[in-house]
N, C-alpha and C positions, 0 to 999 in steps of 0.2 A: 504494500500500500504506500506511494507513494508520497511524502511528508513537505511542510512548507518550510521554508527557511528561518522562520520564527521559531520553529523549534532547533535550531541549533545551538550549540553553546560554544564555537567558533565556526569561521568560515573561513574560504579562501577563493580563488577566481572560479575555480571548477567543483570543489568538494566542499561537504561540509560536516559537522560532527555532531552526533548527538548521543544519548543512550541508549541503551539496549531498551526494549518494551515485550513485552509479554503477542501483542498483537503482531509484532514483527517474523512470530514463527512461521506460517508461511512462505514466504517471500525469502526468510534465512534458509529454510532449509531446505527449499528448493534449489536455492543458487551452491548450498553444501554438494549436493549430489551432483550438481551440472558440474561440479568442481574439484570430484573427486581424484578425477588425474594428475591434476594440479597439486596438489594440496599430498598425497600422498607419495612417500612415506614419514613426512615432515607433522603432518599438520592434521588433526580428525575432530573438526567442528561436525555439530550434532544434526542429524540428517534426517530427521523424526520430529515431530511435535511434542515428544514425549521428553525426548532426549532436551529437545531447546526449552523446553521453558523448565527443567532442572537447571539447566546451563546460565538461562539469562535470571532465573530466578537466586542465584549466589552473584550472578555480578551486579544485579539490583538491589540485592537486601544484605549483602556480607560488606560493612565497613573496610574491609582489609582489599574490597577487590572496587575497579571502576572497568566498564567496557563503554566501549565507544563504539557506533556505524558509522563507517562514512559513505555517506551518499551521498551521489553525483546529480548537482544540480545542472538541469538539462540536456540531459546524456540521452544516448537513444532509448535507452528501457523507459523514461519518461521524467521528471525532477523529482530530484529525492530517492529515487531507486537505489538499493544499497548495493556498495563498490564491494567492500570489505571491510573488518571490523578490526577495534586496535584494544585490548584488555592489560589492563595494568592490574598486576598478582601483588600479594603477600607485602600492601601497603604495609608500613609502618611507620608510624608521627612520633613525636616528640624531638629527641634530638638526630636522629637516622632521616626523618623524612624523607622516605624511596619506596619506591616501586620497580618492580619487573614486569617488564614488557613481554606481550605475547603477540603477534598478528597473522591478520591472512587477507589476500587480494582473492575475490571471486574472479572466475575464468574470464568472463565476457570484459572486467578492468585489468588485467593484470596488463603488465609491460605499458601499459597509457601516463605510468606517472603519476597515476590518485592518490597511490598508498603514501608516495610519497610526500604529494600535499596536504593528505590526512593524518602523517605521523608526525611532522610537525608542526600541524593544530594541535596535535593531543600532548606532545611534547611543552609549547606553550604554554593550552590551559591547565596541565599538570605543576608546571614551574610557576603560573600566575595563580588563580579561583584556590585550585588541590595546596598549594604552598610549599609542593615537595621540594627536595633537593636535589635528587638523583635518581635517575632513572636507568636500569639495567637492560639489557638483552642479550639474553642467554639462545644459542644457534648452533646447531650442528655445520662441522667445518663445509661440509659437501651442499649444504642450503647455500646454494651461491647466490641466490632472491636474494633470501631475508638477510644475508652478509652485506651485498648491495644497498639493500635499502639502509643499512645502522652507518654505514659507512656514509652515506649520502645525507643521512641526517643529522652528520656530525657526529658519531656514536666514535668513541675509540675504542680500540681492543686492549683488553686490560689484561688475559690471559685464555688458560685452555684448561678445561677441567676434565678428564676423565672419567665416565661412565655416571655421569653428574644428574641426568635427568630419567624416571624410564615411560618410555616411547614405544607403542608398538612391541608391548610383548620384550625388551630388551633394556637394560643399563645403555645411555646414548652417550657420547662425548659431545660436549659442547666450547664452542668458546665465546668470551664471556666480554661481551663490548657495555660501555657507561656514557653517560652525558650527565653534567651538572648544571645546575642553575648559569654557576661561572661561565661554564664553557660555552653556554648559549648564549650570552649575552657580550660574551666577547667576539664568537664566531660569526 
């Protein structure tokens, strides 16, 4: 169902940001399945009704987690149509103020350059509204997307961790890129 730009909570020329809704299962998990090629062996957003509204239902009611849609304002599926989504995991306030980054570009936007206009909206409104400090992304080396994209968004690589997340049935290696408030504001 395609949404109006008043509900965003950043914008940019092409995309814009909002949160996840419980009414958005359709539409999510159809673009899941059209996107399954994509998306795996990296990435298993919830491809059922069932599955998505457990799913959006912790990143809308769990304090520790925010997810964001971004939808392409006048794109061909029509305005508002969701691109792909950007989830910040395992907030923590006080003096840590950070989150870990999670994402995923639906088929029909990938390679167009959304995600990347829609990662740093979320990267923004994280470091402005959220107040956080740092923001992580954790990647397997061979995700050469989502490496791209942290790298494009300013992410540096901080290091490599070994068998760090499990994925698909397996312990995954990742490595482990960061942005801070500083480095955005310098960059």
């Amino acid at each position: 169902m395609p949404h109006t730009a008043s509900r965003y909570l950043a914008e940019g020329p092409r995309v814009g940001i909002r949160p996840f809704a419980y009414e958005d299962a359709a539409e999510f998990t159809g673009l899941a399945r059209e996107s399954k090629e994509l998306h795996q062996p990296w990435l298993f957003p919830p491809d059922s009704d069932s599955a998505y509204l457990a799913y959006a239902g912790r990143l809308i009611e769990d304090r520790t987690k925010a997810g964001f849609l971004v939808c392409e304002k006048d794109g061909a599926r029509g305005d508002g149509a969701i691109a792909g989504f950007i989830n910040i995991n395992n907030i923590v306030e006080g003096g840590f103020r950070c989150g870990a980054l999670g994402y995923g570009a639906f088929a029909h936007a990938a390679g167009r350059g959304l995600m990347r206009e829609g990662l740093d909206l979320v990267v923004g409104y994280a470091f402005g509204p959220m107040r956080l400090h740092r923001l992580e992304i954790n990647a397997q080396p061979l995700n050469t997307a989502s490496l791209a994209l942290a790298r494009a968004c300013g992410f540096r690589l901080e290091g490599f961790s070994p068998k760090m997340i499990y994925i698909d049935g397996a312990w995954r290696d990742h490595e482990r890129w960061a942005i801070t408030a500083e480095m955005r504001a310098s960059g």
